[in-house]
N, C-alpha and C positions, 0 to 999 in steps of 0.2 A: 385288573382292567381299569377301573375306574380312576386309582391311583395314576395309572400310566399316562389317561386322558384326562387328568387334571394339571401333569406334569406336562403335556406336549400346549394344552393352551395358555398354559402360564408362558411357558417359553415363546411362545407365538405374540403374547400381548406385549411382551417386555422386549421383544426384538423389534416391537415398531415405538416405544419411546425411547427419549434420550438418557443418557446415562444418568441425570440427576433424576428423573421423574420414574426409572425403572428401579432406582435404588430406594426411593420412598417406596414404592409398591409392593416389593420385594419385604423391604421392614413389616410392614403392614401385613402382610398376606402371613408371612413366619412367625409373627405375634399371633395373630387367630387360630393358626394352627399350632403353635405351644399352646394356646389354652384349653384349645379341641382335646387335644391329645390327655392333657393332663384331669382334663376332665372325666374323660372316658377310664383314664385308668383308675382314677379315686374309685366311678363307679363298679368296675369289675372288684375293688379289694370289698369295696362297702356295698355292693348292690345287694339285692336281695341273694336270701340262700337257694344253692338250686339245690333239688333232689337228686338221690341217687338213681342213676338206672336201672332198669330190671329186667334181665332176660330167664327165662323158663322154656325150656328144651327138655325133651324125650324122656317125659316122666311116666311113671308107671301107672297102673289100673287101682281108681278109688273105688269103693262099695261104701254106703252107710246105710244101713236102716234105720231111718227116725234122727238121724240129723244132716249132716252135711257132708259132700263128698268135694273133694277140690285135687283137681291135679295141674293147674294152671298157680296164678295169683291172685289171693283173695288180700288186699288192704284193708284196715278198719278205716273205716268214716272218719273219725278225728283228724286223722293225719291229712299230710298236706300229700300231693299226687305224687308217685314218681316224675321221675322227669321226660323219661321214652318206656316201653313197654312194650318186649317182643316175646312173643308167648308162639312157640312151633315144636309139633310133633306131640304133642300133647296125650296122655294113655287116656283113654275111657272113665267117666266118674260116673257113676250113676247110685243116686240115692233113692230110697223109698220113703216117705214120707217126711222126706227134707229138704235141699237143694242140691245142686249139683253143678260145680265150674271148671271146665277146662278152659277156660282163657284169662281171663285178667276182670276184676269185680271189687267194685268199689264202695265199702257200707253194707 
């Protein structure tokens, strides 16, 4: 959408100068956008790393006594986040004297 209506008022401004002064503009306007462009892609090869995604669905019943019970997603603290996190349908965890996560926990 935006691309469209950057393309309809480019065309709009260069339809009302003359052919020498819309061929400048034109140079102009296609030099910034080669640099745009080329900039944005360095950063997609070089930007930062993204995380993987993580989905967790329709898991079964945890029990612990005396430590942890998890039927979701438990990360360790170190790491860096996922990147989305869909945790549904989830079985029952219930611990006694430990913790207990059916959805997504971080540390």
């Amino acid at each position: 959408m935006w691309t469209g209506l950057a393309v309809a008022v480019l065309a709009g401004v260069l339809s009302f100068l003359s052919w020498d002064r819309a061929d400048q503009v034109a140079g102009v306007v296609s030099a910034v956008v080669g640099v745009a462009a080329l900039g944005v892609g360095v950063y997609g090869a070089l930007g930062p790393p993204r995380s993987p995604d993580v989905q967790v669905s329709a898991t079964g019943r945890a029990t612990a006594r005396g430590g942890d019970a998890n039927t979701g997603y438990a990360a360790p603290a170190s790491t860096t986040p996922p990147g989305s996190v869909s945790v549904s349908d989830t079985g029952d965890a219930e611990a006694d004297g430990g913790s207990a996560n059916t959805g997504f926990r971080q540390g």
